[in-house]
Every structure is written in structure tokens, then in C-alpha cells.
DRENSELUM-580948 format. One record per residue: residue in three letters; chain; x, y, z of N, C-alpha, C, O in turn. Coordinates in pm, 1 decimal, always signed. Layout:
residues N
@rest: ALA kette: A nxx: X nyy: Y nzz: Z caxx: X cayy: Y cazz: Z cxx: X cyy: Y czz: Z oxx: X oyy: Y ozz: Z
...
***
This chain:
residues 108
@rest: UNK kette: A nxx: +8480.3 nyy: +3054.3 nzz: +7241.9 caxx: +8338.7 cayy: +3086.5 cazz: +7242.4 cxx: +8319.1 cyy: +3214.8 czz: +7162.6 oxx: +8407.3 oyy: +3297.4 ozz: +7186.0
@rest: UNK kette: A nxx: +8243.2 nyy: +3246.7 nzz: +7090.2 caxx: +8195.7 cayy: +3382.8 cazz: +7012.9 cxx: +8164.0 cyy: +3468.7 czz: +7095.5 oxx: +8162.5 oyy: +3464.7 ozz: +7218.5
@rest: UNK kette: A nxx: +8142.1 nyy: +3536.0 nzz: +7034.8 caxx: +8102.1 cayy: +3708.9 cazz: +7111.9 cxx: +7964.4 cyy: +3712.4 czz: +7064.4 oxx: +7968.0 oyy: +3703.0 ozz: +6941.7
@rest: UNK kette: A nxx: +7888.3 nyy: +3718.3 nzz: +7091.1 caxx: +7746.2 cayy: +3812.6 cazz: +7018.5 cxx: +7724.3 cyy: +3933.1 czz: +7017.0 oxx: +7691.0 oyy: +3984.1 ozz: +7124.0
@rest: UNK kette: A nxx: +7734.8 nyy: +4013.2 nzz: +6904.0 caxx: +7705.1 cayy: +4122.5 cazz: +6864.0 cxx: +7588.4 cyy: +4198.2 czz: +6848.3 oxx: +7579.4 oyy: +4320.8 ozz: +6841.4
@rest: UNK kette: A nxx: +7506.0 nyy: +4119.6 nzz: +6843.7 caxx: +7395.1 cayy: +4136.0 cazz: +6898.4 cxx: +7311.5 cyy: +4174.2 czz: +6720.4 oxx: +7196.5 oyy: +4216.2 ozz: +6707.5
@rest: UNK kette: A nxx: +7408.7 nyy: +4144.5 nzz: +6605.3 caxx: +7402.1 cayy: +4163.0 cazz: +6474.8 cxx: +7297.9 cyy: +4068.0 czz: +6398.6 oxx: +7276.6 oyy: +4081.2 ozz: +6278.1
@rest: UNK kette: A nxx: +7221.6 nyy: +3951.6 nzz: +6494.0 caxx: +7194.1 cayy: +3805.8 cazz: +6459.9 cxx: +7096.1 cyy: +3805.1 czz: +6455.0 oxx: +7055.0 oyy: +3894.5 ozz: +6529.0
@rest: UNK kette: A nxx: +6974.5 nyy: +3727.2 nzz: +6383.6 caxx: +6842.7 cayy: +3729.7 cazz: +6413.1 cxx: +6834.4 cyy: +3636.9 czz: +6499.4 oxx: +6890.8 oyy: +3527.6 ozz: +6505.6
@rest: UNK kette: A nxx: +6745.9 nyy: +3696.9 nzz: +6579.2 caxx: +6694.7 cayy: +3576.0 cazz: +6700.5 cxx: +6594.5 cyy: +3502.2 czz: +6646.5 oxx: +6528.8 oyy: +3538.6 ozz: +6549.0
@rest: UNK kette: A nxx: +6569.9 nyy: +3333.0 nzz: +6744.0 caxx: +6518.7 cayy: +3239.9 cazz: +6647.8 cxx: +6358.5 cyy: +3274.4 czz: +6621.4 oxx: +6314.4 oyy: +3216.3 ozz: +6522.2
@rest: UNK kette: A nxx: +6277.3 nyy: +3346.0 nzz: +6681.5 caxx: +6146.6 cayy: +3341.5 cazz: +6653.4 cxx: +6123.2 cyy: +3431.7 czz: +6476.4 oxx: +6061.9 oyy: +3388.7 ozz: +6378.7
@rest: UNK kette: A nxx: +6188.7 nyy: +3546.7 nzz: +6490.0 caxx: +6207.2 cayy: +3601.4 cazz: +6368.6 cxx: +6278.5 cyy: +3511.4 czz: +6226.5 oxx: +6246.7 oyy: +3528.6 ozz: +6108.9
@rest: UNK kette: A nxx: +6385.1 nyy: +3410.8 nzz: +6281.6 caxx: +6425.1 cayy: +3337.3 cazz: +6146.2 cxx: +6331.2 cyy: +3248.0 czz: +6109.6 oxx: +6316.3 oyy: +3211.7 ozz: +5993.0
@rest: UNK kette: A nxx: +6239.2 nyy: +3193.6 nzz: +6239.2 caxx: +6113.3 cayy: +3065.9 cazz: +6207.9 cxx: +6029.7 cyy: +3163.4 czz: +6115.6 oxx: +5993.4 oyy: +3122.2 ozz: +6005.4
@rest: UNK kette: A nxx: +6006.0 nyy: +3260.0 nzz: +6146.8 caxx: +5883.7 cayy: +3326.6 cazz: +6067.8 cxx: +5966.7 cyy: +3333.2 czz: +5930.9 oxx: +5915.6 oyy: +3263.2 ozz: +5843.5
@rest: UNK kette: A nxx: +6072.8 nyy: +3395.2 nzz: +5895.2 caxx: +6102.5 cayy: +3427.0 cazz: +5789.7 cxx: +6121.9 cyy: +3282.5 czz: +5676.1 oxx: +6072.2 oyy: +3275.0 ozz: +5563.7
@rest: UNK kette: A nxx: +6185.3 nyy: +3204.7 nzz: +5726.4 caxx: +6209.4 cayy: +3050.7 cazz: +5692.9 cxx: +6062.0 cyy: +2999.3 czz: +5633.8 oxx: +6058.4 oyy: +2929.7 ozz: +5532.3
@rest: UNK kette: A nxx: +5916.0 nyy: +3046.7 nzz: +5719.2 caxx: +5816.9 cayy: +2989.5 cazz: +5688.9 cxx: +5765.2 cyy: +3089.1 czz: +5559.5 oxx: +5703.1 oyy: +3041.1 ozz: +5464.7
@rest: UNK kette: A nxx: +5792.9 nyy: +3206.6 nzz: +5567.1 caxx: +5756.7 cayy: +3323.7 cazz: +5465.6 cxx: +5825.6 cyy: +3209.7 czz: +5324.4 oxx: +5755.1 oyy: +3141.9 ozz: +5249.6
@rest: UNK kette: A nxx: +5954.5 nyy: +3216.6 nzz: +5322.2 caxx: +6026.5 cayy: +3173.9 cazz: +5236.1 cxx: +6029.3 cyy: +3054.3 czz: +5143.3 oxx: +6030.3 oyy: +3050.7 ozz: +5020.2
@rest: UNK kette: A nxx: +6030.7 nyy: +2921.9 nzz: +5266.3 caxx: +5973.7 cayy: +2815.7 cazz: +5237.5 cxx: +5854.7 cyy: +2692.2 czz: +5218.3 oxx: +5843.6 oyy: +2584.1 ozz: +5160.5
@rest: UNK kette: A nxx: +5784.2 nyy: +2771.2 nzz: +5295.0 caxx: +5655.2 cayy: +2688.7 cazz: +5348.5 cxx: +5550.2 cyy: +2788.0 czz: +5244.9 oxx: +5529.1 oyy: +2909.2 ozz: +5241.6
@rest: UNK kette: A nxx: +5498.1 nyy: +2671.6 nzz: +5164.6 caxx: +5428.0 cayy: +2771.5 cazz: +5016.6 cxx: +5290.3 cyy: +2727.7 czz: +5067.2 oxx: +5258.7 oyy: +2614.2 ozz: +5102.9
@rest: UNK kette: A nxx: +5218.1 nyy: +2831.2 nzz: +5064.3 caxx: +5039.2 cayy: +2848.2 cazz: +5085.3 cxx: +4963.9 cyy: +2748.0 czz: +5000.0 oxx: +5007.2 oyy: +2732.2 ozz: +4885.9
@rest: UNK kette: A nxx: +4861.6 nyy: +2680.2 nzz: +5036.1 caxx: +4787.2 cayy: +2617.9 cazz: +4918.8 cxx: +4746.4 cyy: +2664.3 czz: +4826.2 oxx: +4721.1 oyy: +2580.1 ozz: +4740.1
@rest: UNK kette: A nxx: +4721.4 nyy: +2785.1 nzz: +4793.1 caxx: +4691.7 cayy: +2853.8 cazz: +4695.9 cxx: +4780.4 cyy: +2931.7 czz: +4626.8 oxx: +4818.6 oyy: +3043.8 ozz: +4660.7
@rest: UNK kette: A nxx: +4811.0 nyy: +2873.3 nzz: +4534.0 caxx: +4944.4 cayy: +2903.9 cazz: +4457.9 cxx: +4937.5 cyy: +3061.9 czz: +4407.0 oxx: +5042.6 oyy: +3111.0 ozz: +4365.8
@rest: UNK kette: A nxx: +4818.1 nyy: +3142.2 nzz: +4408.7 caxx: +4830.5 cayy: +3274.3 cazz: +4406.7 cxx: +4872.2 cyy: +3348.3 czz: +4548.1 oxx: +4939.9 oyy: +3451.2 ozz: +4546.4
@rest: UNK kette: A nxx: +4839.6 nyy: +3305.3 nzz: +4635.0 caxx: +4884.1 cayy: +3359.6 cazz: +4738.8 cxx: +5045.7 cyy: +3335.8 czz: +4753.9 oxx: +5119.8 oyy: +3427.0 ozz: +4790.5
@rest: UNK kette: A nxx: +5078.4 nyy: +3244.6 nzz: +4731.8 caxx: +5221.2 cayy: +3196.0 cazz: +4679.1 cxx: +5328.3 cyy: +3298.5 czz: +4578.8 oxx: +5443.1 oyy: +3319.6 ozz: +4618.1
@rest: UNK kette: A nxx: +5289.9 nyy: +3343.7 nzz: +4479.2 caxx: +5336.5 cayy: +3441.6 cazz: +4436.9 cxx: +5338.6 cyy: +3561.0 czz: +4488.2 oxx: +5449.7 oyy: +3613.8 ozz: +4485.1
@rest: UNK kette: A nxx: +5231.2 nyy: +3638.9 nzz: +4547.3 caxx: +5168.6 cayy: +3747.0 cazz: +4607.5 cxx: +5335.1 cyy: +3785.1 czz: +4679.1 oxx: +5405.7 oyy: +3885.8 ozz: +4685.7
@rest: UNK kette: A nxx: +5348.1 nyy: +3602.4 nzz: +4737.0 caxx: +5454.4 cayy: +3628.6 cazz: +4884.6 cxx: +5555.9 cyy: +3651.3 czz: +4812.7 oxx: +5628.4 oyy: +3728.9 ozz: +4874.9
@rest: UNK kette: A nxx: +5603.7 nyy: +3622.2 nzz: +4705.3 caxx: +5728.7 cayy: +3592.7 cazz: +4624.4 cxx: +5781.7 cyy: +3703.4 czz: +4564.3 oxx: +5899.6 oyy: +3735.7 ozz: +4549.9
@rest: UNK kette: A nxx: +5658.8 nyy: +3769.4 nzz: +4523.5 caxx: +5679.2 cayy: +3871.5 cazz: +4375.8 cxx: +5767.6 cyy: +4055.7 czz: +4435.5 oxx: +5721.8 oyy: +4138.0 ozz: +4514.8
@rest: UNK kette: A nxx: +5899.7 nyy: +4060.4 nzz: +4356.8 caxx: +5913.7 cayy: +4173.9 cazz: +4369.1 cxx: +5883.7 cyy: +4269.6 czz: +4266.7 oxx: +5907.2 oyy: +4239.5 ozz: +4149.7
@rest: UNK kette: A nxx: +5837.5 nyy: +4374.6 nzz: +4294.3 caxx: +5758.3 cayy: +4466.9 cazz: +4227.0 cxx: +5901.3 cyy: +4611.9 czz: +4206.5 oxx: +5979.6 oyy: +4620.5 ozz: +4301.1
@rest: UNK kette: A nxx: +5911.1 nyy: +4659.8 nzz: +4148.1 caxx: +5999.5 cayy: +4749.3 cazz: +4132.5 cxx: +5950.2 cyy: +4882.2 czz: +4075.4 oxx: +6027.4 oyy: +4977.1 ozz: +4089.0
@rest: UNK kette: A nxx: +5849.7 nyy: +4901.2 nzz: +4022.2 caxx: +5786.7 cayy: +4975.7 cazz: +3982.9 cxx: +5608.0 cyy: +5048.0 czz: +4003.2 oxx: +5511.5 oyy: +4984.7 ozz: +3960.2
@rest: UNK kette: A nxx: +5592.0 nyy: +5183.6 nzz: +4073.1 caxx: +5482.7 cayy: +5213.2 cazz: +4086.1 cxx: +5355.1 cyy: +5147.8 czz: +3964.3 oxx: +5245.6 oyy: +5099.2 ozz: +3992.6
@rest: UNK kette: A nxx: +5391.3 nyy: +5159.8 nzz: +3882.5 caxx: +5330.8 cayy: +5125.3 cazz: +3779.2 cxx: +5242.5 cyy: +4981.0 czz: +3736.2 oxx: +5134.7 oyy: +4955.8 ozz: +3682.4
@rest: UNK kette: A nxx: +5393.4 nyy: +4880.2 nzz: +3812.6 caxx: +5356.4 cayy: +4716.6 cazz: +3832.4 cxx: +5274.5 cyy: +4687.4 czz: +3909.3 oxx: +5195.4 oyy: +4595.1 ozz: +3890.2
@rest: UNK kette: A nxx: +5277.4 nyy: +4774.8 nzz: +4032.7 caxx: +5204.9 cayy: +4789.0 cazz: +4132.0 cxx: +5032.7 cyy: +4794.7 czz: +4156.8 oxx: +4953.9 oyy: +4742.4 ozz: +4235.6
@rest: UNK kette: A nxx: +5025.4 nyy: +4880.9 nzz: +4052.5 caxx: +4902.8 cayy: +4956.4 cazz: +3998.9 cxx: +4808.8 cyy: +4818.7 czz: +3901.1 oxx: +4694.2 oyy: +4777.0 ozz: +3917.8
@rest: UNK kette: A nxx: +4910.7 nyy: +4779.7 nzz: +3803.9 caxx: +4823.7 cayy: +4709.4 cazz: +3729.0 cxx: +4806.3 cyy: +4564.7 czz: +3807.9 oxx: +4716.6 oyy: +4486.7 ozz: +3776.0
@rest: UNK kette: A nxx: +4877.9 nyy: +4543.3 nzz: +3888.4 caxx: +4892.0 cayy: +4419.0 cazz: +4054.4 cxx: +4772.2 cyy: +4433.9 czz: +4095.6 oxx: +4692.2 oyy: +4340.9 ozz: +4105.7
@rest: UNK kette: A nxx: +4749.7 nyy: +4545.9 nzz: +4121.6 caxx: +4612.7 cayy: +4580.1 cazz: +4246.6 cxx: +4502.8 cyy: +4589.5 czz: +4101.8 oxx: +4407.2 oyy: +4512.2 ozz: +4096.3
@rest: UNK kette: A nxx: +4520.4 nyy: +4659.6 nzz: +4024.1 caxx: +4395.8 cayy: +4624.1 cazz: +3942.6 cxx: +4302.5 cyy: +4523.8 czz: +3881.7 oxx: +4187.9 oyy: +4548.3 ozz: +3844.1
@rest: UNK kette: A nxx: +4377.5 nyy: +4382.4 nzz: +3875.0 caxx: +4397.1 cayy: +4255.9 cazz: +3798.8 cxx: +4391.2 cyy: +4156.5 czz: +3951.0 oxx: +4396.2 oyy: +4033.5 ozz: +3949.4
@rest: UNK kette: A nxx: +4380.7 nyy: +4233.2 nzz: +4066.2 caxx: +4370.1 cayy: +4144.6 cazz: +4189.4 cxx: +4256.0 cyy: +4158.9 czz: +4246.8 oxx: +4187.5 oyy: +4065.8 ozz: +4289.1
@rest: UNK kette: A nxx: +4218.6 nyy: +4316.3 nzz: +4254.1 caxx: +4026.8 cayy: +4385.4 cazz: +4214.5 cxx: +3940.2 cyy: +4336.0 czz: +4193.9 oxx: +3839.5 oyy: +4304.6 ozz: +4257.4
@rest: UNK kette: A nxx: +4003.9 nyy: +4315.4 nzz: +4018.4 caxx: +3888.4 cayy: +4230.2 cazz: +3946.0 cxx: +3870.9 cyy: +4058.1 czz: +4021.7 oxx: +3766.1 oyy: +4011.9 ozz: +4066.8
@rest: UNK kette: A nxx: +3980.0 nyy: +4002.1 nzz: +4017.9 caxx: +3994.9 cayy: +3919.1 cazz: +4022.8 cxx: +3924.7 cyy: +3827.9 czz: +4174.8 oxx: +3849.3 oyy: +3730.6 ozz: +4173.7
@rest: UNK kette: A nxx: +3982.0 nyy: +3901.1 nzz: +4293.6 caxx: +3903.7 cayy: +3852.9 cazz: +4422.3 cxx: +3763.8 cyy: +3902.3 czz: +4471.7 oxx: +3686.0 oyy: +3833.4 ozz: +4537.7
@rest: UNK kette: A nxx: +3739.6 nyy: +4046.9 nzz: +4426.0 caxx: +3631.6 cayy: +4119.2 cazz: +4479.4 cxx: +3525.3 cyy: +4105.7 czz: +4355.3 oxx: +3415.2 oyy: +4146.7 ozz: +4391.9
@rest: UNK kette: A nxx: +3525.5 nyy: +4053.2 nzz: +4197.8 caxx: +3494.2 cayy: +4073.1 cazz: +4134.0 cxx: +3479.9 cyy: +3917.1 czz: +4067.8 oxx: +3427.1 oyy: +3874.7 ozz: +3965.0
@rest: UNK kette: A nxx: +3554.7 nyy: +3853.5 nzz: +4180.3 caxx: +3544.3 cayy: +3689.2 cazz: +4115.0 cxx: +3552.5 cyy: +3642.1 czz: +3977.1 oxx: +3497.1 oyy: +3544.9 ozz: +3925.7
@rest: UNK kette: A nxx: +3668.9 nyy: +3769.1 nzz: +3902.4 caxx: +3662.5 cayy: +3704.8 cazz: +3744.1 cxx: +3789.6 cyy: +3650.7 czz: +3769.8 oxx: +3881.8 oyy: +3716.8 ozz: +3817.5
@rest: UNK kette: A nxx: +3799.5 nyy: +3481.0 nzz: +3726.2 caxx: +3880.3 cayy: +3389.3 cazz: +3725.8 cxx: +4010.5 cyy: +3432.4 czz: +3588.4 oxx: +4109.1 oyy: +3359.6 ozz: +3576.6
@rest: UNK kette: A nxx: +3992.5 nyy: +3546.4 nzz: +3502.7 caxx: +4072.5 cayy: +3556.3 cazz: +3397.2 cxx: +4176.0 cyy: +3698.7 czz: +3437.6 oxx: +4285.2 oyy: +3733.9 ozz: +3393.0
@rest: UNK kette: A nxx: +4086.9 nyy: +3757.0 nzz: +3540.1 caxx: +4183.6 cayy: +3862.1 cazz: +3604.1 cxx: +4211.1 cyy: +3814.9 czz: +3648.5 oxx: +4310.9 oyy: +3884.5 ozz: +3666.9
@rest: UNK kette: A nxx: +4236.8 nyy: +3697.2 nzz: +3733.3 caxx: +4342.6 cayy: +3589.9 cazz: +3819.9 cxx: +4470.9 cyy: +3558.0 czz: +3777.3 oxx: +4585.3 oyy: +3574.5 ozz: +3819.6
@rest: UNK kette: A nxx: +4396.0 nyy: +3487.0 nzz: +3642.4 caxx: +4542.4 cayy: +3435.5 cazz: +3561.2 cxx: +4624.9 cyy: +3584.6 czz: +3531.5 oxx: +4735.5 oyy: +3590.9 ozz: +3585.1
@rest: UNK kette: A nxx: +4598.1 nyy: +3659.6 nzz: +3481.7 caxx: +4626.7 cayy: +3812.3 cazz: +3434.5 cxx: +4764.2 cyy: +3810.3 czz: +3564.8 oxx: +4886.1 oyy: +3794.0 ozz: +3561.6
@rest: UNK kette: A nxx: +4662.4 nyy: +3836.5 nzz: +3669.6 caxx: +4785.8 cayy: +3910.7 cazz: +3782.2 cxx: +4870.5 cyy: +3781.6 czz: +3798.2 oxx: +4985.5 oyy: +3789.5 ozz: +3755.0
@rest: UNK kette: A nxx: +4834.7 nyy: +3672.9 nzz: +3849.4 caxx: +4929.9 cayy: +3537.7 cazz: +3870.2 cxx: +5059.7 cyy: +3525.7 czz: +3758.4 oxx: +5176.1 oyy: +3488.4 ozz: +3773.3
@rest: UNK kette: A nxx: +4978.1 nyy: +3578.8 nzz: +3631.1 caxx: +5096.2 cayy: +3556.0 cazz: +3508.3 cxx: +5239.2 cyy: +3701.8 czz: +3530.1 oxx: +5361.8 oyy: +3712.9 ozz: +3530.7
@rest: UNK kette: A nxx: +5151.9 nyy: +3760.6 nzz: +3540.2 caxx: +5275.7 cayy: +3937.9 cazz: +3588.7 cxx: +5345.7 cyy: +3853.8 czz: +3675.4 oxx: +5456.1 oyy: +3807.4 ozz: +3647.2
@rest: UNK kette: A nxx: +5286.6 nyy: +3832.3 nzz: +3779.2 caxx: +5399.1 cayy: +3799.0 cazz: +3942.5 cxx: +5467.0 cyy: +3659.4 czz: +3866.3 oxx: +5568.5 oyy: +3649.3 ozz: +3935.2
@rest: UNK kette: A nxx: +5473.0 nyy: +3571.3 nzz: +3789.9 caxx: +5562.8 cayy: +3507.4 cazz: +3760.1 cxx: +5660.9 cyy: +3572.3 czz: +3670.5 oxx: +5767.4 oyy: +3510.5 ozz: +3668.8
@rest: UNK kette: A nxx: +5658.2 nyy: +3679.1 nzz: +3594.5 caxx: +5724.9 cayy: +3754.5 cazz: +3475.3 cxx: +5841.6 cyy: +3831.0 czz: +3580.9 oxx: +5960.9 oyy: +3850.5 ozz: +3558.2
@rest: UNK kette: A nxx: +5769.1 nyy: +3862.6 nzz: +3691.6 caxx: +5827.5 cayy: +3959.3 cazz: +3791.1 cxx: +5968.2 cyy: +3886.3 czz: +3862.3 oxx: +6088.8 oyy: +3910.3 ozz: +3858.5
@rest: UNK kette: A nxx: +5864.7 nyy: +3765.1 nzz: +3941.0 caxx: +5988.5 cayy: +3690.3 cazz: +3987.8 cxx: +6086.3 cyy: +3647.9 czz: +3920.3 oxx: +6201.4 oyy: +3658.3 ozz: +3962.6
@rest: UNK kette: A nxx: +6056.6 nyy: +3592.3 nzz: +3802.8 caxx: +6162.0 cayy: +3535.8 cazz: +3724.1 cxx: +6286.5 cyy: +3668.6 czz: +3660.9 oxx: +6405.2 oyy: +3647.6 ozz: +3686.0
@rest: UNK kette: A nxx: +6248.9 nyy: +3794.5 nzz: +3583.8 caxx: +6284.8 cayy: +3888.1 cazz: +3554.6 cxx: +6351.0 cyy: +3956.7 czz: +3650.2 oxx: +6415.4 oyy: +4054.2 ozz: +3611.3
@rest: UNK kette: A nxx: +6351.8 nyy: +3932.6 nzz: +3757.0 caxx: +6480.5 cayy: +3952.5 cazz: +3935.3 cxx: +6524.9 cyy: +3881.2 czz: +3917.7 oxx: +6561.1 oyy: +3869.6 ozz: +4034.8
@rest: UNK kette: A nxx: +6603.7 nyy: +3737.1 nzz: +3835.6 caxx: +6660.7 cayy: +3680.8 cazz: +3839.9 cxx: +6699.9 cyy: +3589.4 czz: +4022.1 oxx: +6799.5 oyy: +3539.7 ozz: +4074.8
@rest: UNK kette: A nxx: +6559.4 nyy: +3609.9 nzz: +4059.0 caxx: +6509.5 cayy: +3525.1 cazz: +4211.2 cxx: +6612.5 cyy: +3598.8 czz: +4309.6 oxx: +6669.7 oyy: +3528.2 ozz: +4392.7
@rest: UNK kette: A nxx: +6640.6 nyy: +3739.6 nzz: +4305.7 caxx: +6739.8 cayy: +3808.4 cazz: +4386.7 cxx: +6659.3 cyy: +3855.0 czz: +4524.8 oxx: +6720.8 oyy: +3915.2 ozz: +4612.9
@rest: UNK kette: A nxx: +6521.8 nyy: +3824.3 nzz: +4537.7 caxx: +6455.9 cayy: +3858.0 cazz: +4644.7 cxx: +6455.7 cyy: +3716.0 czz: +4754.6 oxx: +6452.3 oyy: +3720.3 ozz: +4877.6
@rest: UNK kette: A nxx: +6460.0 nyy: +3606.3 nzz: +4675.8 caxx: +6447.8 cayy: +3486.7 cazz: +4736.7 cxx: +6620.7 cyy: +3448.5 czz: +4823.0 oxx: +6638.9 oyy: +3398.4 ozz: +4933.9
@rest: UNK kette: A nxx: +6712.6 nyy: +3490.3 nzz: +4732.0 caxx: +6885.5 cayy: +3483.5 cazz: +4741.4 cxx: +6878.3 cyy: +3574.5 czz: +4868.4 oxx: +6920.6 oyy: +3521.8 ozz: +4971.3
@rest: UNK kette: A nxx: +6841.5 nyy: +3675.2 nzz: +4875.9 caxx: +6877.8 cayy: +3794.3 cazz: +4943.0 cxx: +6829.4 cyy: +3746.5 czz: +5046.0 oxx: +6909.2 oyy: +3766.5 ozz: +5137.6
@rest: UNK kette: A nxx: +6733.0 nyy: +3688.8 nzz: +5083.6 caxx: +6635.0 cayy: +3618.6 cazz: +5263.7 cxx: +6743.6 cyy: +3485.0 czz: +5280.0 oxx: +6774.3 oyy: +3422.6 ozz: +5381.5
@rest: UNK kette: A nxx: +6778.9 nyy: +3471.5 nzz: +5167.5 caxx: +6887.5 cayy: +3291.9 cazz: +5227.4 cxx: +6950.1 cyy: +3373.0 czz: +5283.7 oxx: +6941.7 oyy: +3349.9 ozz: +5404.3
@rest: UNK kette: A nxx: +7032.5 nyy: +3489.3 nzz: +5256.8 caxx: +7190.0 cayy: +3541.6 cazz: +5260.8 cxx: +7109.6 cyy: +3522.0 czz: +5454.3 oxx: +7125.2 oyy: +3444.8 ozz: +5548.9
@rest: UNK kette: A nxx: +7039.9 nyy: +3623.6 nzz: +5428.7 caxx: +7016.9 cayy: +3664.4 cazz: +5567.1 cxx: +6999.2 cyy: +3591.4 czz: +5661.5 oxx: +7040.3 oyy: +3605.1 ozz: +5776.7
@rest: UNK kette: A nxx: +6922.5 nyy: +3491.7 nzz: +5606.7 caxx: +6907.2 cayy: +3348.1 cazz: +5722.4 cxx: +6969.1 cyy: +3303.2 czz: +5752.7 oxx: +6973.1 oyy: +3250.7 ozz: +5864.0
@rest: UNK kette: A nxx: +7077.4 nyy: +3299.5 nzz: +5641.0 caxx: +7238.6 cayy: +3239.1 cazz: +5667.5 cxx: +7305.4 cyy: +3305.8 czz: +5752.3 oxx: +7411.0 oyy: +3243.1 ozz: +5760.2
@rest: UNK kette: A nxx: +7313.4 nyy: +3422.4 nzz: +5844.0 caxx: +7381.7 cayy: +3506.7 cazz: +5911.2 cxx: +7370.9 cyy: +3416.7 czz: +6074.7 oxx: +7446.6 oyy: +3417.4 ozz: +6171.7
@rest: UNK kette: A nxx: +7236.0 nyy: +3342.0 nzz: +6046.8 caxx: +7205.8 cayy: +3309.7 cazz: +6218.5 cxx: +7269.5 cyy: +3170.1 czz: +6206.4 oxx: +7283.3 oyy: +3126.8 ozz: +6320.8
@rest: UNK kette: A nxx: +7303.6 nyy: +3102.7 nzz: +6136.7 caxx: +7328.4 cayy: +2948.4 cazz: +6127.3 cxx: +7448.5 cyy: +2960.9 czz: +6246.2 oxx: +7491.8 oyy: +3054.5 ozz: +6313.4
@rest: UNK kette: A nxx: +7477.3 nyy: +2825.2 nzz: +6236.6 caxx: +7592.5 cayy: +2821.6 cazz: +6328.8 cxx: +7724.5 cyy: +2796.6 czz: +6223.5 oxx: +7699.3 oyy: +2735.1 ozz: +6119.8
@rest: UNK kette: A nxx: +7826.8 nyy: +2830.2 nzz: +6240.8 caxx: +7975.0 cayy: +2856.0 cazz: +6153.0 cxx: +8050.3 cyy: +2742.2 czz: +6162.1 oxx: +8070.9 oyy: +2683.5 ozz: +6268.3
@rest: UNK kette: A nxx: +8093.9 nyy: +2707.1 nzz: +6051.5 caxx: +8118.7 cayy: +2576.8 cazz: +6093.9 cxx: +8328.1 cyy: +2579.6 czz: +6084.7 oxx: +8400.5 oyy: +2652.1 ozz: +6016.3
@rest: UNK kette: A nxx: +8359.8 nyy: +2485.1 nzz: +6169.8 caxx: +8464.7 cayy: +2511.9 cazz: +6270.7 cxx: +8527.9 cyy: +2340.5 czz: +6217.5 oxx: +8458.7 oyy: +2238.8 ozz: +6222.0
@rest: UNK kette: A nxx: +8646.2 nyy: +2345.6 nzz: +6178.5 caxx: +8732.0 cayy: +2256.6 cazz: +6125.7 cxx: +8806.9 cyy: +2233.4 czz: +6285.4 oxx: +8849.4 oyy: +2322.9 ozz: +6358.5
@rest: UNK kette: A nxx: +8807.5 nyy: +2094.6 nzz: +6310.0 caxx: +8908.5 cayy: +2027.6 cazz: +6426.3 cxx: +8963.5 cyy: +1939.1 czz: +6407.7 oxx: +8908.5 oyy: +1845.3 ozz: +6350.0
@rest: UNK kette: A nxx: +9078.9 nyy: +1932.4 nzz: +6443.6 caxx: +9204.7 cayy: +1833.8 cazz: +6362.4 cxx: +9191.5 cyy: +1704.7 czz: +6449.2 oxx: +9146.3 oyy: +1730.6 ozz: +6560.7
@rest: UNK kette: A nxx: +9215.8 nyy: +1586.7 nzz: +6430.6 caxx: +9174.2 cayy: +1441.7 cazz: +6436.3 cxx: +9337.3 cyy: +1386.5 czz: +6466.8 oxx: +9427.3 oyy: +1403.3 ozz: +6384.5
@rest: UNK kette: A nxx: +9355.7 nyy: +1323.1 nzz: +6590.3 caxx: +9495.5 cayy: +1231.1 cazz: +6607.1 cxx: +9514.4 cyy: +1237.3 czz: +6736.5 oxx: +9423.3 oyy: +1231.9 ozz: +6819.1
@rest: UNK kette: A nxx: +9642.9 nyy: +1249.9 nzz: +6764.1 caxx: +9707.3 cayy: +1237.8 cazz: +6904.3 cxx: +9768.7 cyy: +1326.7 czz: +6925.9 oxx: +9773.3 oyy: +1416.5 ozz: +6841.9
@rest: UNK kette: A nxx: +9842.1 nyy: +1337.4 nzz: +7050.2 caxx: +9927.4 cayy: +1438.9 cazz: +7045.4 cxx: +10069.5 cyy: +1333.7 czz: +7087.7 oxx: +10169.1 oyy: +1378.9 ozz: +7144.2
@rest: UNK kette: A nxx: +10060.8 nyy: +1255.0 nzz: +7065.8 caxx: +10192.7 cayy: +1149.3 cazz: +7089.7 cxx: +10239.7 cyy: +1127.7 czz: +7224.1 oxx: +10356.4 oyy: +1090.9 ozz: +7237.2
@rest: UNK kette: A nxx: +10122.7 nyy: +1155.1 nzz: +7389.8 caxx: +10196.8 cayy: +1148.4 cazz: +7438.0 cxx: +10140.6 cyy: +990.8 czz: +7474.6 oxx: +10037.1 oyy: +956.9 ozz: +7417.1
@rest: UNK kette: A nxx: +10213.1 nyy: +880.9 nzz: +7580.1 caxx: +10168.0 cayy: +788.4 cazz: +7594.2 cxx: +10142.3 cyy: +761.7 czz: +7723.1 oxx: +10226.5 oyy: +790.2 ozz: +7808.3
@rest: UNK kette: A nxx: +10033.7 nyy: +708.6 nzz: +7753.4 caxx: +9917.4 cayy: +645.7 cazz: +7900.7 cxx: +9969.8 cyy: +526.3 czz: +7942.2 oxx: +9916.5 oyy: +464.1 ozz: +8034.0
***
């Protein structure tokens, strides 16, 4: 039997994260929003500016603007934000355990 270390995510936190991860919004901008790593104050800035215009200001071309960055973004991480939540999800799975198949020769 294992030990628990108490190192593990418990399951309500992996459902949420699993749904963050996998379960994509109907609105494919909100979809990126969830996706996009930002690395720079700067990216940040022109993110929120181009999201401004775009929701509070209802111009459909500052939409594409920010939607097009957050795909430049994700892709340009080489998807190391998406890898990095598997790794982690992967910590709670269960381990999988090789058991050998036969007899032990004695006879019934």
C-alpha cells in the first residue's frame, strides 16, 4: 500500500484544473484568455489595451488584435504552460504496477 505524503492534489482541485485545461469555453476568445502565457509587463499592457477596446468599446477589430497576440504567445512557449498542468495532473493519477501472470507450481 503507499504512503501519502500528503504531496498530491486532492480530487476537487484536479476536476477544476482538468476543466481549466481541457474543457474549452464557447467563445474561443475566452479560450485563449485561459491559455495565453504572458511573460512580459509590456504584453500585458498591450493585452488589456486591445481587450478595452475590444469588450467595453465593442470594436470587433480590437478583438482580432488581442485574440491574434494570445495565439503568437501560446504558440511562441512552445505550449510549456499547457505541458507544465499535464506534468502536474499527472502527479495524482494512480502508478501503474506490473504483476507477474502463472503459477507457482504447487498442485491442488
Amino acid at each position: 500500500m503507499s504512503q501519502n505524503t500528503g504531496k498530491t492534489l486532492n480530487q476537487e482541485t484536479s476536476s477544476i484544473a482538468g476543466q481549466f485545461l481541457f474543457k474549452t469555453p464557447t467563445d474561443e476568445s475566452k479560450a485563449l484568455d485561459m491559455r495565453t502565457r504572458i511573460n512580459s509587463a509590456e504584453s500585458m499592457k498591450a493585452i488589456m489595451y486591445y481587450g478595452v477596446l475590444g469588450y467595453s468599446l465593442k470594436s470587433e477589430k480590437a478583438k482580432e488584435i488581442k485574440d491574434l497576440m494570445e495565439r503568437l504567445f501560446i504558440s511562441s512557449n512552445q505550449g510549456m504552460g499547457r505541458t507544465e498542468a499535464v506534468d502536474t495532473l499527472k502527479q495524482n493519477l494512480p502508478k501503474r504496477v506490473e504483476i507477474e501472470k502463472g503459477t507457482d507450481g504447487a498442485k491442488f
